[in-house]
C-alpha positions as CSV (number, residue, x, y, z in Angstrom):
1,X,-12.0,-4.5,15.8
2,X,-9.8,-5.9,12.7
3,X,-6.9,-5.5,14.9
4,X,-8.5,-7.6,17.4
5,X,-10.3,-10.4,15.7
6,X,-6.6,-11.0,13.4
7,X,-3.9,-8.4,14.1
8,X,-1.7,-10.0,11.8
9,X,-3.8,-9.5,8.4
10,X,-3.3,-7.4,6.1
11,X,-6.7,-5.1,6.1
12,X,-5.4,-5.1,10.4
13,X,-1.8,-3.8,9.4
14,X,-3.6,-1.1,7.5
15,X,-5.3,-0.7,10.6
16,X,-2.4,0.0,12.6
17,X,-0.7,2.1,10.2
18,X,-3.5,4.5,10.8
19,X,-3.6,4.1,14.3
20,X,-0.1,4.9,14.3
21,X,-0.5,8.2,12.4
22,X,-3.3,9.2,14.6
23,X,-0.8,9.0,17.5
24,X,1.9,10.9,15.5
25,X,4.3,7.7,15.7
26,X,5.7,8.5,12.5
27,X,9.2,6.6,13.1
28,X,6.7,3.3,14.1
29,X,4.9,3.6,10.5
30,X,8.3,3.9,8.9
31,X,9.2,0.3,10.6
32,X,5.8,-1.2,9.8
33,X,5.9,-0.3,6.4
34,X,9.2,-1.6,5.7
35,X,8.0,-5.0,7.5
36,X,4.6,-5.1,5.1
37,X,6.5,-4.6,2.4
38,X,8.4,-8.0,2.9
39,X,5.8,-10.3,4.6
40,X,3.5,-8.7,2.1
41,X,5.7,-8.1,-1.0
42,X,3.7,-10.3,-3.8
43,X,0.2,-9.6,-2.0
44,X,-1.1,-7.0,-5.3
45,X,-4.4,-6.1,-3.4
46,X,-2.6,-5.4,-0.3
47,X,0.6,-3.1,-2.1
48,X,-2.8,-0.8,-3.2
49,X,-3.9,-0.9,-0.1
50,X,-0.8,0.3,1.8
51,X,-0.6,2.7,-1.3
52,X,-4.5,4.3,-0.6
53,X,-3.4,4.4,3.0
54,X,0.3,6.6,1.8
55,X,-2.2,8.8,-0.5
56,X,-5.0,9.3,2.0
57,X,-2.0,10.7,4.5
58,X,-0.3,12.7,2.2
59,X,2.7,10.9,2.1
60,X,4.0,11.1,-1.3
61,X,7.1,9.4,-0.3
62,X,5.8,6.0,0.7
63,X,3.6,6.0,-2.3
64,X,7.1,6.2,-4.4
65,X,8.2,3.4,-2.0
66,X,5.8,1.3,-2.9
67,X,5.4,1.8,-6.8
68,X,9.1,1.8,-6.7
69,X,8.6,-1.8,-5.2
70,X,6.1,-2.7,-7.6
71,X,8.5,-1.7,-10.0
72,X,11.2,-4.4,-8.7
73,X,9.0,-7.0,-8.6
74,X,8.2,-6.5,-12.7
75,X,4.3,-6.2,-12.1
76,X,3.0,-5.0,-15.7
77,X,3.1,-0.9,-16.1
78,X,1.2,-0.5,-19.4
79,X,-1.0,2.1,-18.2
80,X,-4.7,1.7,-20.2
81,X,-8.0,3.3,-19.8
82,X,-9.8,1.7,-17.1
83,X,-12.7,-0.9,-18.1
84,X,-14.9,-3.0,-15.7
85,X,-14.2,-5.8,-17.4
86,X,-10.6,-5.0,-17.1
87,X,-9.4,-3.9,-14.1
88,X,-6.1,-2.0,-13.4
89,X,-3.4,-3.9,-12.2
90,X,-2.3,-3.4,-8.6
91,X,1.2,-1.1,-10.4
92,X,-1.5,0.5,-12.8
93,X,-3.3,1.9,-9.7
94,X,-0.7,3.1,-7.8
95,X,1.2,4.5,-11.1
96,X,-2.5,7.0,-10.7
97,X,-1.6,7.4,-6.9
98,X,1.4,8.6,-7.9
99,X,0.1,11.6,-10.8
């Protein structure tokens, strides 16, 4: 219904991705991806979001992709114990995906 209502945001994109994986259209994911990670490249909530989606497929590749993106873009890495009053950081969360 995302898809729908707003096909081009980002919780919708996610949407497709796992359309696209439910229709084996692994070369169209690929493409997608690649696309998110530019339109989307500063969006933090959004890289752990495509980064869930890469874990909850298996795809260990993708998740590198991403951290490795995160990475470029100098978000912080200093890897803490998690606190509610101090939530991980968008790199921090996928460096877990990751391990």
């Amino acid at each position: 219904m995302r898809q729908i209502a707003n096909p081009q945001s980002p919780t919708s994109r996610i949407d497709l991705l796992y359309a696209l994986r439910n229709d084996g259209e692994t070369e169209k994911i690929s493409r997608e991806t690649a696309s998110l990670l530019h339109e989307f490249a500063h969006d933090q909530p959004f890289l752990v979001a495509l980064a869930d989606f890469a874990t909850n497929i298996g795809d260990a590749a993708l998740v590198r992709q991403v951290y490795d993106h995160c990475k470029i873009l100098r978000l912080p890495w200093k890897r803490r114990p998690f606190s509610p009053s101090k939530p991980w950081s968008c790199s921090e969360i996928i460096a877990v995906r990751l391990n």
